[in-house]
N, C-alpha and C positions, 0 to 999 in steps of 0.2 A: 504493500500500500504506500509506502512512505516512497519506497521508487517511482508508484507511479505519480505521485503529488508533483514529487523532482520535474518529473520528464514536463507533467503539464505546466509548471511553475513555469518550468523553462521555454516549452512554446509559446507562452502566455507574454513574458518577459520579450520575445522575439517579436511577435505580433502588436506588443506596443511599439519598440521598437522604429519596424516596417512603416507602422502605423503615422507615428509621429517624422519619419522620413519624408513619408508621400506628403502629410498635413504641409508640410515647409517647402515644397517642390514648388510650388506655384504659387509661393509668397505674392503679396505686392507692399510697393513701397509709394514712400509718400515725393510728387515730384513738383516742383515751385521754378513757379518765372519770376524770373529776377529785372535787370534791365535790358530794355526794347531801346533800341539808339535806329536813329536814320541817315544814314550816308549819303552823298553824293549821289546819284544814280546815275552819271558819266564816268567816276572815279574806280579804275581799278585796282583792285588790292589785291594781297595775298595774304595768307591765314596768317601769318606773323601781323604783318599792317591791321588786320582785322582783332586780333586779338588782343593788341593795343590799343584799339580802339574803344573794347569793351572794356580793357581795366582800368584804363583814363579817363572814359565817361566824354571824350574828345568828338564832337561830329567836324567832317570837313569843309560844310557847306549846305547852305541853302537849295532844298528844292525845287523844282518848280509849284507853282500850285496846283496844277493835274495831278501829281505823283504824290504831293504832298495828303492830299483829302482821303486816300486809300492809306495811311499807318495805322490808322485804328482795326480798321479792317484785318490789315494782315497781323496786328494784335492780337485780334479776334481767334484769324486762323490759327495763330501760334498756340493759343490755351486752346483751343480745341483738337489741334493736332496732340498734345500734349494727354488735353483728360479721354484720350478714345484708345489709349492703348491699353492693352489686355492687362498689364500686370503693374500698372503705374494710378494711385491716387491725386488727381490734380486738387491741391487747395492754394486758396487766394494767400495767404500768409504763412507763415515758417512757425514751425512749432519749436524752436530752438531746442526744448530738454532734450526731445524725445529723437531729435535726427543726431546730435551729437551724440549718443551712445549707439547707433542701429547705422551698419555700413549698408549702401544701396540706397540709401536719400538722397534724393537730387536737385542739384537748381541748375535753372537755364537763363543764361542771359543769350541777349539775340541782338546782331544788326542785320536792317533790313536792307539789301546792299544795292537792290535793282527792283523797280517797277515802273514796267513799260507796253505798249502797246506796237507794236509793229505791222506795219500796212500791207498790204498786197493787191494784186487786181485780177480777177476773172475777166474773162470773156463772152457775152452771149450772142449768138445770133437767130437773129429771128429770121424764119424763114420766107415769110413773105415776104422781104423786101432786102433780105439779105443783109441789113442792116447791124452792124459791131455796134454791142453796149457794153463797154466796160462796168466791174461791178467790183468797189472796192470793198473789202475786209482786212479785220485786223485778229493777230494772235495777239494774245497777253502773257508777260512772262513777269514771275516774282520770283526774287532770290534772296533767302535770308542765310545768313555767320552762323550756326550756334557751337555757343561755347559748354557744355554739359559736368557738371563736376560735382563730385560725391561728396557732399557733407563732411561727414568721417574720415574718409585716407584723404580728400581732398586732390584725388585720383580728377584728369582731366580727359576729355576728348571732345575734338572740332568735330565739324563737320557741314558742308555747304549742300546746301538744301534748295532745289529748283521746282515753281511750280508753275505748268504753262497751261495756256486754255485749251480745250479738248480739240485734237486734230480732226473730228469726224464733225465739228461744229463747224460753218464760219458764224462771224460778228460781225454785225453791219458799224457796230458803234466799239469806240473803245473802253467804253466803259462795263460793255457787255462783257470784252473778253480779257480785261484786268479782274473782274469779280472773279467769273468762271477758271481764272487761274489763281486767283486767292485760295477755292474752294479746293481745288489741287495739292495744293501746297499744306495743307490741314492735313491729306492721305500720304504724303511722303511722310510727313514729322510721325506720322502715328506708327507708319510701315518700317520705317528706321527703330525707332525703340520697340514695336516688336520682335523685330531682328535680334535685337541686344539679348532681349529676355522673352523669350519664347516663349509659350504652354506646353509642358511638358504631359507626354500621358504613357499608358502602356495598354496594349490591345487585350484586352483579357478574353478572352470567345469569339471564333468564329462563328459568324451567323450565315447567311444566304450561299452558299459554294454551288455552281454549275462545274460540269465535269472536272477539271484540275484548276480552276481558275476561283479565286475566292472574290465575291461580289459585295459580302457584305460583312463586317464587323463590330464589334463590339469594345468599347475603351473607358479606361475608367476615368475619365474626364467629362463633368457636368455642371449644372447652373451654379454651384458652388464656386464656381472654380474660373466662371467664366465661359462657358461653352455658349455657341449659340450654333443656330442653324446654318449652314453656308459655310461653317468657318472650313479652311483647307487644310491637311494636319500631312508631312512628310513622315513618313516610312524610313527608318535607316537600321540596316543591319550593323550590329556595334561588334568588334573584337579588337582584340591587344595582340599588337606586333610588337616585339622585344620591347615589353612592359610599358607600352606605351598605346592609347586607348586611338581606335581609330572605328570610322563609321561611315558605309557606304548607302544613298539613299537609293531604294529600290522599288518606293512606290509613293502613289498618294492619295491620300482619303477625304471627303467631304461628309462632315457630319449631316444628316438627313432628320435628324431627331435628336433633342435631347430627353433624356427619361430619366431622369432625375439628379440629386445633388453630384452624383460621381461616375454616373454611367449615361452612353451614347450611342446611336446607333450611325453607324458609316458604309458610305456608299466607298468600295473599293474604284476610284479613279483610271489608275493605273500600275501597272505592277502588279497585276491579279492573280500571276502562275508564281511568281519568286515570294510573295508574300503565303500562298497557302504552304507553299516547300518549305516553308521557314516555322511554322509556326506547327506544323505535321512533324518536323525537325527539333523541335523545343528551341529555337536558335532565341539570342536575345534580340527585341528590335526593340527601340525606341521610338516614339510618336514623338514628334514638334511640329507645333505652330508655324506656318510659313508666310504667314500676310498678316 
């Protein structure tokens, strides 16, 4: 009896463990804008010149006032790029106690380095009389600096971030297609720190299988966690080559349902024969977030 108490003690002990492993995988932390500066929109720079910019608090020049009426805007876009990423809390003000002891807090300061409209011309002709109507259009392009850096180590990383108005659109005005590239610019900042920190999951049951091909799966990532419908999760086969952890991606999954706090259901994308060989194989794979 006493052996068996042991044994159970001990999966019991393992299973919190595991337990409190998975609970921490998919932390989120708290992430803060700092200062928004506006540059030149002629002037170019380089990440050194830029990043002096934002420690000095130094702008180079007055813009015009078309390009000037659009900073709030892509203000706008920067907190929302910011509050839409999977594993990031965006608050209005710094909670000082609580990010100095917890590494993964973040602030962001931002220059906005470029907002601009650029023109083009179509051609129509009309058939009846053969007649050339040129038809002007503009793309919009915004480009913001940011500077990203961890509270705690005080760890930093750039990065230049471009968001232009949608190619399948034209704009007759430009003010159409500065917005419409504002609105851009929101899905890169948010697509970039998913990138950093991913959702991480593990496919636990295969569901739907047509002859060797698996169609449908099962993962333990749910509305707890962040899951939603649409989101797209990579496939990657994990092993260690002289002791060192590598991982090759072999498919990709669209969540189709989520069904509750820690489980999902996925449409197998692609990769449908290496993922069923894998998981008939006991192989390890790991699930990540790829958008």
């Amino acid at each position: 009896m006493k052996k068996i108490m042991m044994t159970l003690a001990a999966v019991l002990c393992c299973a919190i463990s595991i337990s409190a492993q998975d609970a921490d995988r998919n932390r989120t932390y708290n992430i803060y804008l700092g200062h928004v500066e506006y540059t030149h929109s002629e002037e170019k720079m380089s990440a050194g010149e830029a990043v002096g910019k934002i420690l000095t608090g130094v702008l180079t020049g007055q813009t015009s006032v078309e390009a000037t009426k659009y900073e709030n805007d892509v203000r706008v876009a920067i907190i929302k790029g910011l509050a839409q990423a999977h594993r990031y809390h965006f608050l209005e003000e710094m909670v000082r106690g609580e990010d100095a002891d917890e590494e993964g807090n973040l602030m962001v300061d931002a220059i906005i380095t470029n907002i601009k409209a650029k023109s083009g011309a179509n051609t129509t002709v009309l058939t009846k009389n053969s007649k050339v109507t040129p038809t002007t259009y503009y793309t919009g392009i915004v480009e913001v600096f940011l500077r990203v850096k961890d509270l705690k180590t005080e760890k930093m990383a750039d990065v230049s971030l471009k968001g232009k108005s949608s190619t399948n659109s034209t704009y007759s005005t430009q003010d159409g297609a500065i917005k419409n590239a504002i609105s851009s610019l929101s899905a890169h900042i948010t697509s970039w720190l998913n990138k950093q920190l991913p959702l991480k999951a593990n496919i636990i049951e295969g569901a739907n299988v047509k002859r060797d091909k698996q169609k449908e799966v099962y993962i333990d990532l749910g509305r707890s966690e962040g899951a939603y419908k649409g989101l797209h999760m990579g496939v990657f086969r994990v092993k260690t080559v002289a002791g060192r952890e590598a991982q090759t991606q072999i498919g990709k999954l669209r969540i189709e349902e989520v069904e509750g706090d820690d489980i999902s259901l996925c449409k197998v994308q692609s990769g449908s024969k290496d993922i069923k060989a894998a998981i008939e194989a006991g192989e390890e794979l790991r699930v990540v977030s790829i958008e």
